[in-house]
C-alpha positions in Angstrom: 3.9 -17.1 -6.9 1.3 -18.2 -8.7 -0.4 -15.6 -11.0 -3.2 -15.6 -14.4 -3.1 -15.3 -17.7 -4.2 -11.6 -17.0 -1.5 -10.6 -14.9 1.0 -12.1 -17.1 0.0 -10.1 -20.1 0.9 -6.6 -17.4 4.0 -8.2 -16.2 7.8 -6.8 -18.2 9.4 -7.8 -20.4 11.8 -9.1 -18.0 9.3 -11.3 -16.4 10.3 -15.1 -16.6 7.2 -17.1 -15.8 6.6 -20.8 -16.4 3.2 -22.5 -17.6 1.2 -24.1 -14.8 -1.9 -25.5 -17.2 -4.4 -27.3 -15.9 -5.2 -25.8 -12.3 -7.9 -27.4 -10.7 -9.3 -24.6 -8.1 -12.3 -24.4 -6.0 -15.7 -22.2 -7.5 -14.4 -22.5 -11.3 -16.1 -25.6 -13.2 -13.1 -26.2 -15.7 -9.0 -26.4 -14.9 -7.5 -23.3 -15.2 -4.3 -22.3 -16.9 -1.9 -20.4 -14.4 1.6 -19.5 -14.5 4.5 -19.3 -11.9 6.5 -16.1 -11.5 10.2 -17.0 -11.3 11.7 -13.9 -11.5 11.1 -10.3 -12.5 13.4 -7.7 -14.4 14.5 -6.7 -11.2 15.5 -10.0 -10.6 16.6 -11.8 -13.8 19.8 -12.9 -12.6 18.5 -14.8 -9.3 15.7 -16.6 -10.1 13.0 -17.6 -7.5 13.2 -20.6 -5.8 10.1 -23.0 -6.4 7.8 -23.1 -3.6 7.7 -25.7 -1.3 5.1 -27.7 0.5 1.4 -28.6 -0.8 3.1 -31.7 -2.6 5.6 -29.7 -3.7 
């Protein structure tokens, strides 16, 4: 899942998250810097698989 710098900053401690900088995305005028959600406290120990599809 993609998320913002915003969420990120709400997101535990336990979050793991990796930088996605960059984004191009339609109605902004400049890239944006997102971040994918790998896994969450709850989840630490299985980590997210990476999407697929889109060029993925």
């Amino acid at each position: 899942m993609l998320i913002g710098a915003e969420i990120r900053r709400r997101l535990p401690a336990g979050a793991a998250v990796e930088p996605v900088p960059g984004l191009v995305v339609k109605g902004k005028d400049t890239p944006v810097d997102a971040y994918l959600l790998t896994a969450t406290d709850a989840l630490a120990d299985r980590r997210l698989s990476r999407p697929r599809g889109r060029g993925r």
